[in-house]
C-alpha positions in Angstrom: -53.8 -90.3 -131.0 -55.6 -91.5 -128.0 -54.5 -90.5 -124.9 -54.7 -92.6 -121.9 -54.9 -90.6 -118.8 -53.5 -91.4 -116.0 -53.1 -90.3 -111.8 -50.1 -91.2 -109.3 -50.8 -90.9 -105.5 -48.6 -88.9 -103.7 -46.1 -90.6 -101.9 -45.1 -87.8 -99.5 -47.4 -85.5 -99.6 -51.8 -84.9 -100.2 -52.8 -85.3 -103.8 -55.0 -82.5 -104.6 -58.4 -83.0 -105.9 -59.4 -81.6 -109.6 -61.5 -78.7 -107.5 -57.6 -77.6 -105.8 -58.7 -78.9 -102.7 -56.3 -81.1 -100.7 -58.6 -83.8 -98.7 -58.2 -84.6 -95.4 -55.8 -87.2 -95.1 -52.2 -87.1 -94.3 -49.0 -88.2 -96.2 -47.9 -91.4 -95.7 -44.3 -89.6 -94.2 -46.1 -88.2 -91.6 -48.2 -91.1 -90.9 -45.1 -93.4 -90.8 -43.3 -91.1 -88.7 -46.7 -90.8 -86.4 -47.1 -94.3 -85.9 -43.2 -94.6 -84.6 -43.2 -91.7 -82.4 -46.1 -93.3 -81.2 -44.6 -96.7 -80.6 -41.5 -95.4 -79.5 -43.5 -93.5 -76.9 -45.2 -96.5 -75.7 -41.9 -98.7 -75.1 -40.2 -95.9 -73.9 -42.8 -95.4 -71.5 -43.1 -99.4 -70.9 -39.2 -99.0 -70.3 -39.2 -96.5 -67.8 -42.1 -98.1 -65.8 -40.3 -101.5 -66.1 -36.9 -99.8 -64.9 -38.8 -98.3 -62.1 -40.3 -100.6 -61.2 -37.3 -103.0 -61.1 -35.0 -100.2 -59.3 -38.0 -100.5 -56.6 -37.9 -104.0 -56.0 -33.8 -104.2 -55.8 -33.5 -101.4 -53.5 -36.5 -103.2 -51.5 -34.4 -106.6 -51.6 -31.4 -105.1 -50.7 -33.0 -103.5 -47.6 -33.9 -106.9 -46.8 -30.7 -108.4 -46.8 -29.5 -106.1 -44.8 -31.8 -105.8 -41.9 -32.1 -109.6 -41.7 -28.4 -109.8 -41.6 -28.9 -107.2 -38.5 -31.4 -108.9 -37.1 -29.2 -112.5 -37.5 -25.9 -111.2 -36.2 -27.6 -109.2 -32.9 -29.5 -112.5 -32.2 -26.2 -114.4 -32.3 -24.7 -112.1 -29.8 -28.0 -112.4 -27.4 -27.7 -116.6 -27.5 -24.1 -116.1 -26.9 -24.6 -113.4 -24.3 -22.2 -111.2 -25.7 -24.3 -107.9 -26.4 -22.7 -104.8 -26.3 -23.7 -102.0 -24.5 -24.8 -100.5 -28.1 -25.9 -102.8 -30.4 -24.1 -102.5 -34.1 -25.7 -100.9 -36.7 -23.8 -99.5 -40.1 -26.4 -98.5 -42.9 -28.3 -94.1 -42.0 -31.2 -94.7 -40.0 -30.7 -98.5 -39.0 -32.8 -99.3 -35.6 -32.0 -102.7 -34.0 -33.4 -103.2 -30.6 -34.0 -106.3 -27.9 -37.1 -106.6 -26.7 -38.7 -109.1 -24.0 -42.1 -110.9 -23.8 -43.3 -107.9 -21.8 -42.3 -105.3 -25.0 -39.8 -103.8 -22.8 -36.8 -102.9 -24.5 -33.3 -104.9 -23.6 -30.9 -103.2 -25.3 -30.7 -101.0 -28.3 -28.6 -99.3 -31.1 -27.1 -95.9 -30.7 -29.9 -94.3 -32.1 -32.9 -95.9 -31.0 -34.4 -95.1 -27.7 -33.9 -97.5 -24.7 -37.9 -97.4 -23.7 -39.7 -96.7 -26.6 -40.0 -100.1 -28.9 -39.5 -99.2 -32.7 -42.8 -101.6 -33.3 -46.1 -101.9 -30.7 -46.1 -105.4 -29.7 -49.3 -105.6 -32.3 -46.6 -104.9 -35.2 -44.6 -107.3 -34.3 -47.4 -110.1 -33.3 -49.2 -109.4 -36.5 -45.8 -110.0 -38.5 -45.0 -113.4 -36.5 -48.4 -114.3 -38.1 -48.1 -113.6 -41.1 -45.2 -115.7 -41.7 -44.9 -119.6 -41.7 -41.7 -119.9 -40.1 -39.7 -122.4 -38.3 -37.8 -121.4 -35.2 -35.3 -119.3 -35.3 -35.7 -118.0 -38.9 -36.0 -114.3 -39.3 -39.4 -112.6 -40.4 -38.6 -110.0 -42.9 -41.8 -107.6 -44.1 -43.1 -103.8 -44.2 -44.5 -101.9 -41.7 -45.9 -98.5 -41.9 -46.1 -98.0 -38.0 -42.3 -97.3 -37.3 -41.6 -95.1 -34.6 -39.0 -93.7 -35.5 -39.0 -93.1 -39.5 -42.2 -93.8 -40.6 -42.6 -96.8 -43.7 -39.4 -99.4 -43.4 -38.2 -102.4 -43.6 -38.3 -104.7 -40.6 -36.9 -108.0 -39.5 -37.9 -109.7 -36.5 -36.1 -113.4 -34.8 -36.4 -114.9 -31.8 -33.0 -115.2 -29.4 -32.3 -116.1 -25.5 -30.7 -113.3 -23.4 -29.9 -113.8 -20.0 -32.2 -117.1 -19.9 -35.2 -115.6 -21.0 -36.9 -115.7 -24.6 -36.3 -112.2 -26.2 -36.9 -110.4 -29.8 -34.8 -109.1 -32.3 -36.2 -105.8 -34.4 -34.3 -104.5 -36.6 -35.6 -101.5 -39.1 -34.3 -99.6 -42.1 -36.7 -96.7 -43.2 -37.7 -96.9 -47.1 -37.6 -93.1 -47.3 -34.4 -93.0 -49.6 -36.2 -95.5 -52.3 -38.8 -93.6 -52.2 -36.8 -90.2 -52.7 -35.2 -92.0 -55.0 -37.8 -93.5 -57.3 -39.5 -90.0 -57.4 -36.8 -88.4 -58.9 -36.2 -90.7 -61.2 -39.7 -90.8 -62.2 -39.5 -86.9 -62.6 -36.3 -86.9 -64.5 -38.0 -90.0 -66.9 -41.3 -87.6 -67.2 -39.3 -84.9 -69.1 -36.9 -87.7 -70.6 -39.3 -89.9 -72.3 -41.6 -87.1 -74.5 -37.8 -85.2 -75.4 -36.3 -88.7 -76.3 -39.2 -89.2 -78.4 -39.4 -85.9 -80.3 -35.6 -87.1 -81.0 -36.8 -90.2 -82.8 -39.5 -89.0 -84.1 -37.5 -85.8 -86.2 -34.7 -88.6 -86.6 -37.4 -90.9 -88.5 -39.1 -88.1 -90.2 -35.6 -87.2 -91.5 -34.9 -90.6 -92.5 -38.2 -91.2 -94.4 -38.3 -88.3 -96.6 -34.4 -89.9 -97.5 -36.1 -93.3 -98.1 -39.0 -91.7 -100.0 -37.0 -89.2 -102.1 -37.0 -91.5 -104.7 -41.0 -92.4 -104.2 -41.4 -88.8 -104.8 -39.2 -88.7 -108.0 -41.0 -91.6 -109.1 -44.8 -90.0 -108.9 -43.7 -86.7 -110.1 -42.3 -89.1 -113.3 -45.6 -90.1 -112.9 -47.6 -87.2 -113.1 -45.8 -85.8 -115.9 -47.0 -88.7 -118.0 -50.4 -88.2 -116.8 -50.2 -84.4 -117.6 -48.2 -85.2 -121.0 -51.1 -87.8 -122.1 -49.6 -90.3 -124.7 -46.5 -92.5 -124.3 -44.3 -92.0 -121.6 -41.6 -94.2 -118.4 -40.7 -93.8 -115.4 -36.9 -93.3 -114.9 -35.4 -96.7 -113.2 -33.1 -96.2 -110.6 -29.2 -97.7 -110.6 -29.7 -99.5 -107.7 -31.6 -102.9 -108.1 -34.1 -102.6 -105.0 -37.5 -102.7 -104.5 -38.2 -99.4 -105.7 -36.5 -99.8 -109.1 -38.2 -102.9 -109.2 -41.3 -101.2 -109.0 -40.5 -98.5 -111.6 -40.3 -101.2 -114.2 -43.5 -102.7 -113.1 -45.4 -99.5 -113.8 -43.6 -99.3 -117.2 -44.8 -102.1 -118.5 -48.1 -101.4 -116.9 -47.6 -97.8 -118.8 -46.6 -99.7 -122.2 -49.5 -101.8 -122.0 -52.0 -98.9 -121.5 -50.4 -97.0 -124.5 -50.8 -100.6 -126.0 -54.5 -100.8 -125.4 -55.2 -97.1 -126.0 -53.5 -97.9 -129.4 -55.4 -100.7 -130.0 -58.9 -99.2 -129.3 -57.9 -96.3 -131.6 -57.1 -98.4 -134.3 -60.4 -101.1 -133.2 -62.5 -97.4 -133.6 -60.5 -96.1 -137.1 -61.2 -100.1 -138.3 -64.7 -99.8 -137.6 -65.3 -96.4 -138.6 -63.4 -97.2 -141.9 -65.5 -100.7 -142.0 -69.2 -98.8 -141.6 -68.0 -96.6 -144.2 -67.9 -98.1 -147.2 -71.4 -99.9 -146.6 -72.8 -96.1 -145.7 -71.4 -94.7 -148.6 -73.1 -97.8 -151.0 -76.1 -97.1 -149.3 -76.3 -93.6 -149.6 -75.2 -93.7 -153.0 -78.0 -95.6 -153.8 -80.9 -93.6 -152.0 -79.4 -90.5 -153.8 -80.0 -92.7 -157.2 -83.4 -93.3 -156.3 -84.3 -89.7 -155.0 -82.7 -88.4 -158.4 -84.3 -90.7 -160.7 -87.6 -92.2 -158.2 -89.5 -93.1 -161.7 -86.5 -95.2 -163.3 -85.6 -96.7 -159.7 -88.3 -99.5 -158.8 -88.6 -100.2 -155.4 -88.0 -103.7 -155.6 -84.8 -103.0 -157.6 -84.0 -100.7 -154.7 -84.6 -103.1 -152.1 -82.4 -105.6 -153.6 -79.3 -103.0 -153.9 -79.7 -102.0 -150.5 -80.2 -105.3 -149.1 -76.9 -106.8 -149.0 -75.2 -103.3 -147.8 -77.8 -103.3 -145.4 -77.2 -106.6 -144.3 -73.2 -106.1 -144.3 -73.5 -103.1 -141.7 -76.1 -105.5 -139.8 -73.4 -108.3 -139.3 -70.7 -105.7 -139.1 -72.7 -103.9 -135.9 -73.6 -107.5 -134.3 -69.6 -108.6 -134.4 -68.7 -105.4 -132.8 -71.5 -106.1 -130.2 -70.7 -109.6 -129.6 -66.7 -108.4 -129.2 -68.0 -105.6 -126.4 -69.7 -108.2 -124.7 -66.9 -111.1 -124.3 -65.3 -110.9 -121.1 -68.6 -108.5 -119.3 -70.4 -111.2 -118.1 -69.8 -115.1 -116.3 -69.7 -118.0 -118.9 -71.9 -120.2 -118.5 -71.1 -123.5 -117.5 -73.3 -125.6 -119.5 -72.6 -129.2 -120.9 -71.8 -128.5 -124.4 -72.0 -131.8 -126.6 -69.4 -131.4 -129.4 -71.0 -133.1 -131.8 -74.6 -130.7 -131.3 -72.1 -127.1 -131.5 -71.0 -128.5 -135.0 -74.5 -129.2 -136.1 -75.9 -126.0 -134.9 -72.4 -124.0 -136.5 -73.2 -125.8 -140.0 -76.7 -125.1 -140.3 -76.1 -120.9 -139.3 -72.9 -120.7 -141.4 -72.8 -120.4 -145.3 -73.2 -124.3 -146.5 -76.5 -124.4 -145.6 -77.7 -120.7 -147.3 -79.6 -122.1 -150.4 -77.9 -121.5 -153.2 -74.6 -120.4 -152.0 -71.9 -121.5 -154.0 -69.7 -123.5 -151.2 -67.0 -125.7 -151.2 -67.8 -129.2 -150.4 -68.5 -130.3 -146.3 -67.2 -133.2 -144.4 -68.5 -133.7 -140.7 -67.1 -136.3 -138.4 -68.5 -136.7 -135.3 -67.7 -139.8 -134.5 -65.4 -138.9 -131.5 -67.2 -135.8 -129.8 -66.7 -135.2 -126.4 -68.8 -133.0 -124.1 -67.6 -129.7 -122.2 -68.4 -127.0 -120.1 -69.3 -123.8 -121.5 -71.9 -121.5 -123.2 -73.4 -123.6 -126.5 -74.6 -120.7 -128.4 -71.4 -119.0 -128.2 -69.6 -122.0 -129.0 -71.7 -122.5 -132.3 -70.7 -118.9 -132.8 -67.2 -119.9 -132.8 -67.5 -123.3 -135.2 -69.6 -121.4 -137.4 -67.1 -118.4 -137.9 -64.5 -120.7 -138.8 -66.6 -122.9 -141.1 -67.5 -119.6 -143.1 -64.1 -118.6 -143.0 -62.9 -121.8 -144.4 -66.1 -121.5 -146.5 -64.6 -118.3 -148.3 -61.1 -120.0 -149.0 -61.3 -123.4 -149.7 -60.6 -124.3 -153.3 -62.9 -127.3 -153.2 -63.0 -128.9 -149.9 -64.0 -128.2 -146.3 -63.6 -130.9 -143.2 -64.9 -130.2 -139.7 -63.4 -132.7 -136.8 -65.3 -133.0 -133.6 -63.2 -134.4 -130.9 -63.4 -135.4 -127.1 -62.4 -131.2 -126.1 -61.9 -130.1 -129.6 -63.4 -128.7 -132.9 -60.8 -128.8 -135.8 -61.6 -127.2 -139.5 -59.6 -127.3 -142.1 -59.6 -126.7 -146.1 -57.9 -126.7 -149.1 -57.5 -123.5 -149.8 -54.2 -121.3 -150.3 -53.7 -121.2 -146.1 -52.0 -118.3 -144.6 -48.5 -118.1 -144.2 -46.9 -118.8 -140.3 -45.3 -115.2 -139.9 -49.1 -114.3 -140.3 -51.1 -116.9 -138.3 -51.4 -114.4 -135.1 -51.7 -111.6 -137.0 -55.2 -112.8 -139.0 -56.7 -113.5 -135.5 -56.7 -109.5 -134.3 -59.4 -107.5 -135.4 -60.1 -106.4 -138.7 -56.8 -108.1 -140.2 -57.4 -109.2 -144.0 -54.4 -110.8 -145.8 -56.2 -109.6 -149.0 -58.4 -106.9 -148.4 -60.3 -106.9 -152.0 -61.2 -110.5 -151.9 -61.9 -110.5 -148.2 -64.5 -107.4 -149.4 -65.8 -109.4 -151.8 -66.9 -112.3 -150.3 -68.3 -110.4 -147.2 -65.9 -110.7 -144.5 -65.5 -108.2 -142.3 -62.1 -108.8 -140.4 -63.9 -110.2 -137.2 -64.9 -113.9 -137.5 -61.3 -114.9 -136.5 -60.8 -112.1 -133.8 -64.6 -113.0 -132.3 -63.8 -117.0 -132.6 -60.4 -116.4 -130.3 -62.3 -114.1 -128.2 -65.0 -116.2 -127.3 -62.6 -119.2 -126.9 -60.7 -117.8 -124.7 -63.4 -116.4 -122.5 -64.0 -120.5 -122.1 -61.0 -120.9 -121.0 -59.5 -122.4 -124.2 -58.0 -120.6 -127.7 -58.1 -120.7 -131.6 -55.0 -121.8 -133.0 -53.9 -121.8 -137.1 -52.0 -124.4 -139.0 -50.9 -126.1 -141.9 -53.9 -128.8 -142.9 -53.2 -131.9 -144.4 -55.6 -131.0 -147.3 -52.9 -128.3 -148.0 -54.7 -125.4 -146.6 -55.7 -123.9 -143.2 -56.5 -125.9 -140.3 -58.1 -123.8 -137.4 -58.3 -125.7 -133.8 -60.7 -124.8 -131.4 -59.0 -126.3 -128.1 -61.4 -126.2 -125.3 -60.1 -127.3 -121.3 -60.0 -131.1 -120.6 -63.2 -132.0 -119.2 -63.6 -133.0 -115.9 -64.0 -137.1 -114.6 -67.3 -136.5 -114.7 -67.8 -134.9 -118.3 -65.8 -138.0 -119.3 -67.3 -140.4 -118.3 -70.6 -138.8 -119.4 -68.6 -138.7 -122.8 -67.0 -142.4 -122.7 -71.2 -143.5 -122.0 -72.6 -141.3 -125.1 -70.0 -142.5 -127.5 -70.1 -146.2 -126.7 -73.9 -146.0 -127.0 -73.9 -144.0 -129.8 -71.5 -144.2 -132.6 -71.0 -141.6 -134.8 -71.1 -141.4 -138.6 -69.1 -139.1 -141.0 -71.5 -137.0 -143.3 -70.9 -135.4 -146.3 -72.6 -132.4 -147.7 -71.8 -131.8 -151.6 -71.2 -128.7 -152.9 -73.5 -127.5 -155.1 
């Protein structure tokens, strides 16, 4: 029995190589499970910079609404000349203070001092300017030149005190986001690689669940390949993907034990089919070395020859059958009407002498199509000389517009059997079939080549009560037919009619 050897990747874990070495490559778990941690990483990462920075900008804005609401409510006061002798402040290290157009400061909040301004006059000019504002409306920006807290938020509007035009500055030091945002950065540092190492054992966990069955399924596998011959791959109960896949790679498996089956039996066929010539032949030499005086050489020429001949044919089928399929088919215009020509004068009918049933061509109705002419003659002319071999007295060959149709009058073959006489080395009657020099092959060859072209050999009932064997070749294109339409119209055809001798 052949034995059809066959590998299964590892779905978890490195194959080894037939030296025991694993290669360098990782499982697909871990590489699944690398390429999450990795993304989890990344929008845990994008997450903690986005909540950052979002945290940041609220705190900022809610600084600003509260030192502009300062600044508002002081400068109310001031227009309505109602200043206290402290001006109001409610939120840790809020500074509000009155200044006049000399910088000196008017009044003040508890805990801001009464002569030194919380901004240089440059501050406070340089934030005027950088805002297009309309009178009245408070300035709200950064400054970095507080003197009382450093970095903060400051708000500056204009107000009239006492009849003279004054400033309101009111700050709120940043130092508090800042603390904060550092320690939540910190605590997001050690957060985000932990969270991540959490995930990533969490997916590496649920993988190897997922791929549990993967693993079942290429351990199936490589038992099979160990075991050699015929073998499945247990389905799962569920109806998923994966069982899904088992049954793919079943009938993947029963097709390779197919074809290792059929190339044993192809190899046991021809071995059995070279045999038998061999034998004749060395038979015969044996004859002649035993008795080289009673053996004439022309006598043993003509004994060898048709053994000699039979291995030759025998030996050019099993090329021809090697070759189908190995290379690109040509795409040749092939005129009908010329294959049946050139497949009648190859086959058997026009061998002088040959007792042969009597030949009918019609032509009349060729048609042109793409393919490879020689091999297409091959084809005609195979089923010509099978026809040739079992007609009782009668053989008719049909070209038509993407068809070659041959059909006799001999015994036919029975429909359970029609697909079986087109595999290899299938004889219905093995003695006759011996007798008149077939080998098993023309059929097999003929449905080979035919459908390498795209096409097929099919097997009927004739009308002359024996075989009929269709070659049906592809539709020609617009352009083959009308190349067809012009050579028929110009060019009738006839029927011919070669008797048998």
């Amino acid at each position: 029995m052949a034995e059809v050897t066959r590998s299964a990747p590892d779905a978890t874990g490195p194959a080894t190589t037939p030296s025991g070495e694993a290669p360098a490559r990782r499982s697909l778990r871990v590489r699944l499970t690398a390429i999450t941690a990795g993304l989890l990483c990344v929008a845990l990462a994008a997450g903690a910079v986005s909540l950052t920075t979002v945290l940041s900008r609220s705190r900022v804005a809610a600084l600003d609404d509260i030192v502009r609401e300062r600044a508002s409510t002081v400068a109310a006061l001031a227009d309505d000349d109602r200043l206290p002798d402290a001006l109001p402040v409610r939120e840790p290290g809020e500074v509000v203070q009155i200044v006049d157009a000399q910088g000196r400061v008017v009044a003040s909040s508890p805990n801001a001092s009464r002569t030194l301004p919380v901004l240089a006059d440059a501050e406070v000019e340089a934030l005027l300017r950088s805002a297009d504002r309309d009178p009245g409306e408070v300035v709200v920006g950064a400054t970095d030149a507080s003197a009382y807290d450093g970095p903060a938020r400051v708000a500056v509007v204009g107000a009239r005190h006492d009849g003279e035009d004054v400033l309101v500055v009111a700050t709120v030091p940043v130092a508090e986001v800042r603390d904060l945002l550092r320690a939540l950065s910190l605590a997001l540092v050690g957060v985000v690689p932990v969270l991540t190492a959490g995930l990533a054992l969490a997916v590496w966990l649920v993988l190897g669940r997922a791929l549990r069955p993967v693993e079942q399924m290429r351990r199936a596998a490589e038992q099979v390949a160990v075991a050699g011959g015929p073998g499945s791959i247990p389905v799962g109960p569920r109806d998923d993907e994966l069982a899904a896949l088992a049954r793919t790679l079943n009938t993947m498996l029963d097709r390779l034990d197919a074809a290792a089956a059929r190339q044993q039996r192809f190899v046991a066929d021809a071995a059995h089919e070279l045999r038998s010539p061999l034998a004749a032949v060395r038979a015969t030499v044996d004859v002649a070395r035993a008795h080289p005086d009673a053996y004439p050489v022309a006598e043993l020429a003509a004994d060898l020859e048709p053994e000699v001949l039979r291995v030759q044919s025998l030996v050019e089928d099993l090329l021809l059958l090697a070759r189908v399929g190995a290379r690109p088919t040509p795409a040749d215009a092939a005129d009908l009407a010329d294959v049946v020509r050139g497949a009648v004068s190859a086959s058997r009918f026009a061998v002088p002498g040959a007792v042969v049933p009597r030949l009918e061509v019609r032509d009349a109705d060729a048609g042109t199509v793409r393919g490879d002419v020689d091999a297409l003659t091959r084809v005609v002319r195979n089923l010509l000389d099978n026809a040739a071999r079992h007609a009782a007295g009668r053989v008719v060959v049909t070209a038509g517009a993407h068809e070659v149709v041959v059909e006799d009058d001999g015994a036919g073959v029975p429909e359970a059997d029609r697909e079986r006489v087109l595999e290899r080395f299938v004889r219905l009657d093995e003695a006759r079939e011996r007798e008149a020099g077939g080998s098993g092959l023309g059929l097999a060859i003929a449905r080979e080549v035919a459908r390498e072209h795209g096409g097929d050999v099919l097997l009927g009932s004739s009308s002359l009560g024996g075989l009929e064997a269709r070659l049906a070749l592809p539709v020609p294109r617009a352009a083959d037919a009308g190349a067809t339409a012009s050579r028929a119209t110009g060019t009738p055809g006839t029927a011919r009619t070669t008797r048998r001798p």
